[in-house]
C-alpha positions in Angstrom: 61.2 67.8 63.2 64.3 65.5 64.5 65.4 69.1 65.8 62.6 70.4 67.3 61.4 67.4 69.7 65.3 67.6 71.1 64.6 71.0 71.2 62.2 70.5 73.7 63.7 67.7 75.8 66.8 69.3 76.0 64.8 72.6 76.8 63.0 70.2 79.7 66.3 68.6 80.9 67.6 72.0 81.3 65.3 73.6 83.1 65.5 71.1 85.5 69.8 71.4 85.8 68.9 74.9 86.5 67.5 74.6 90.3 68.6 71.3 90.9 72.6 72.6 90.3 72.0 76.6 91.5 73.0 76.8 94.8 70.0 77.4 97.3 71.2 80.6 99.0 71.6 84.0 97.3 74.5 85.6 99.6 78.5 85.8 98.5 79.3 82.2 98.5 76.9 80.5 96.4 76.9 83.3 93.8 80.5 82.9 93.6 80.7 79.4 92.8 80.8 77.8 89.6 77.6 76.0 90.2 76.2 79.1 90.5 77.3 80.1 86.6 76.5 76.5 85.0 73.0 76.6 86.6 72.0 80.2 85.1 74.0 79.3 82.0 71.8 76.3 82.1 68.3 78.5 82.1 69.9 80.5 79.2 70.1 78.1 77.1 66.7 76.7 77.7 65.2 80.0 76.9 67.0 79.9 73.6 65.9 76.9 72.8 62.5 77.3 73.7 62.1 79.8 71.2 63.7 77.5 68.5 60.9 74.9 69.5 58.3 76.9 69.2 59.4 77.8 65.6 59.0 74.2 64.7 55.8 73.4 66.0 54.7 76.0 64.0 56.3 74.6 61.0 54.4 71.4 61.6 51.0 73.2 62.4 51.6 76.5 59.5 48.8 78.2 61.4 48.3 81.9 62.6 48.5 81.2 66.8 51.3 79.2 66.4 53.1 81.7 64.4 51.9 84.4 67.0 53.5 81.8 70.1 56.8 82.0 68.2 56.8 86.0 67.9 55.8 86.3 71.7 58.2 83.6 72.7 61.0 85.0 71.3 60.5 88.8 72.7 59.9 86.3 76.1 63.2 85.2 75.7 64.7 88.2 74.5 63.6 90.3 77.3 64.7 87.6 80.2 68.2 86.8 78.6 69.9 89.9 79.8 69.1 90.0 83.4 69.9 86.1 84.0 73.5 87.2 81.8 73.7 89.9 84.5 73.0 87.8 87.0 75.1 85.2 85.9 78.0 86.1 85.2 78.1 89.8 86.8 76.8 89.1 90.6 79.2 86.1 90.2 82.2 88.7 90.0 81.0 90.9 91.9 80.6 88.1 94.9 84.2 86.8 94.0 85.7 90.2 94.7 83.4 90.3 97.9 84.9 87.4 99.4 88.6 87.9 98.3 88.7 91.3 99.4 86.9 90.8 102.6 84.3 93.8 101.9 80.6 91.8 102.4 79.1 95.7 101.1 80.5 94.9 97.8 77.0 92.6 97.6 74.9 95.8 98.3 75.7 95.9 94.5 74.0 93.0 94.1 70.7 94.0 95.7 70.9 97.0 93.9 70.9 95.4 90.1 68.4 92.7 91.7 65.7 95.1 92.6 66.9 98.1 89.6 63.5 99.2 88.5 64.0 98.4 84.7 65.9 95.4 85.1 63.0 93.9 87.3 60.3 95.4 84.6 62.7 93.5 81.8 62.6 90.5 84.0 59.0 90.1 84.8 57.7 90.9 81.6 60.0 88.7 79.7 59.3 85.7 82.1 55.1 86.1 81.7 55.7 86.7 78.0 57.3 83.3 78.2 54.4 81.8 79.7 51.8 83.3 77.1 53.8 82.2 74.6 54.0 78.5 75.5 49.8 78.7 76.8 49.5 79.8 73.3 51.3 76.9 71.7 49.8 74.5 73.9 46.0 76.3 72.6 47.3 75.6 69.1 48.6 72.4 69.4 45.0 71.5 71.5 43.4 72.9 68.2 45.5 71.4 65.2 44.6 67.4 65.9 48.2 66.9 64.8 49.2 66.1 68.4 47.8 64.7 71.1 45.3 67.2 72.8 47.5 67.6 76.2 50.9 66.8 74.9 51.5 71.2 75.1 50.1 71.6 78.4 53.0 70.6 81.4 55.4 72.6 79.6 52.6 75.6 79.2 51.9 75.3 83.4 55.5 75.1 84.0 56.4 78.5 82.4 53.2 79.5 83.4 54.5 79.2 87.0 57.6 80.5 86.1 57.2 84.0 88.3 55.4 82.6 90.9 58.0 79.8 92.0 60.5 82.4 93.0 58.1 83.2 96.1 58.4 79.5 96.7 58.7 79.4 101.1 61.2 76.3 100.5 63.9 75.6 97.3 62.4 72.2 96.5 59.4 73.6 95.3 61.9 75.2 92.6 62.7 72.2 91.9 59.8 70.8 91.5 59.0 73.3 89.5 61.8 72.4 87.1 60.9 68.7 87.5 57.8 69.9 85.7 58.7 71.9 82.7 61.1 69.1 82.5 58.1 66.2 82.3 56.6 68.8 79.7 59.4 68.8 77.2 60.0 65.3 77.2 56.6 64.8 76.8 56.4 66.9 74.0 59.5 65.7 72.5 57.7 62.3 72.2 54.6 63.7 71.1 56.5 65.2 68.4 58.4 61.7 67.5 55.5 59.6 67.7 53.2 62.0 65.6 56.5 62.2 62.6 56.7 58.0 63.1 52.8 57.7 62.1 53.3 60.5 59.5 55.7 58.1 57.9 53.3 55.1 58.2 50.7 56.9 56.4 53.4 58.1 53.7 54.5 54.5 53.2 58.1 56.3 53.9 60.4 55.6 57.2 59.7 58.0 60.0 
C-alpha cells in the first residue's frame, strides 16, 4: 500500500511540474527548450503511474468497479502516451532544426502531427478514458467505506477536466488545473496512509 499512496502523490506532484515547467507558448522556441521535454516527460510519467495506482486501490477494495477503473485507466494511459512521446520529444526536434536552420515552415510539421486526424482521435479518447477511469475509482472508493467518502474525488475532477483545460483563454488556468489533480493525489495518498495506520491499530500490528 506504501507504493500506491506515493503512487498517487507523486502522480499529483507531477501533474502539477507538467504546466507549471512547460513553456506557455507553442511556437519554435519554447518547443525547443529543454523545459519543454522535462515538462511532457513529466505528464508521462504521471499517466504511468496513475495506472499503477489505480491497480492498488483495487487491491485494497478487491471489488468489480475498481477492477474495471484499472482496465479503463490503463487503455487511458495507453492511448495518450504516444502522442505526448510525439510531442515530446519529436516537435522538440523538429523546432530545433527550425531555429538552427533558419526555415520557420519546418513547424508546419508541427501543425500537421498536432491536428493528424488519428493522432487527435488517440489523444482525445485516451485523455476522457482517463477521466472515466479515475470517476470510476472515485465511485468505488465512495462505495467501499474503506476510505473516506471524498478522498477520490479532486483527482477524479482534475482528469475529468483534463480535455477541457486546453481551451483554457489564459495558461494559469493550466495550472490551476494541475494544482488540482495535484491537491487530489496527495490527498489520496494520505487517505490511503491514514486508512493502512488504523488497519494496523485494529490488527494490534504497526501500520
Amino acid at each position: 500500500m506504501k507504493l500506491t499512496q506515493a503512487a498517487y502523490a507523486i502522480t499529483g506532484v507531477l501533474f502539477l511540474v507538467y504546466p507549471a515547467v512547460r513553456p506557455s507558448g507553442d511556437d519554435a522556441v519554447a518547443m525547443s527548450t529543454t523545459a519543454w521535454v522535462f515538462g511532457h516527460l513529466a505528464a508521462m510519467i504521471g499517466f504511468i503511474l496513475l495506472g499503477l495506482a489505480a491497480l492498488g486501490i483495487h487491491q485494497l477494495l478487491k471489488d468489480r468497479l475498481s477492477l474495471r477503473a484499472t482496465v479503463v485507466t490503463w487503455i487511458g494511459a495507453g492511448l495518450t502516451l504516444p502522442y505526448y512521446g510525439a510531442e515530446d520529444f519529436g516537435l522538440h526536434v523538429i523546432a530545433k532544426r527550425a531555429l538552427r536552420d533558419d526555415t520557420p515552415a519546418l513547424m508546419e510539421l508541427a501543425t500537421e502531427f498536432r491536428f493528424d486526424g488519428l493522432a487527435v482521435t488517440m489523444f482525445a479518447l485516451g485523455l476522457a478514458l482517463l477521466g472515466v477511469g479515475t470517476v470510476m475509482t472515485a465511485v468505488a472508493v465512495w462505495r467501499s467505506g474503506t476510505l473516506p467518502a471524498w478522498s477520490a474525488v479532486p483527482l477524479a475532477v482534475g482528469f475529468a477536466l483534463f480535455i477541457p483545460q486546453f481551451f483554457a483563454p489564459i495558461y494559469a488556468v493550466r495550472i490551476a488545473h494541475g494544482a488540482l489533480i495535484a491537491v487530489g493525489g496527495v490527498w489520496l495518498a494520505i487517505a490511503l496512509a491514514r486508512g493502512r495506520s488504523k488497519a494496523g491499530l485494529k490488527a494490534g500490528v504497526p501500520a
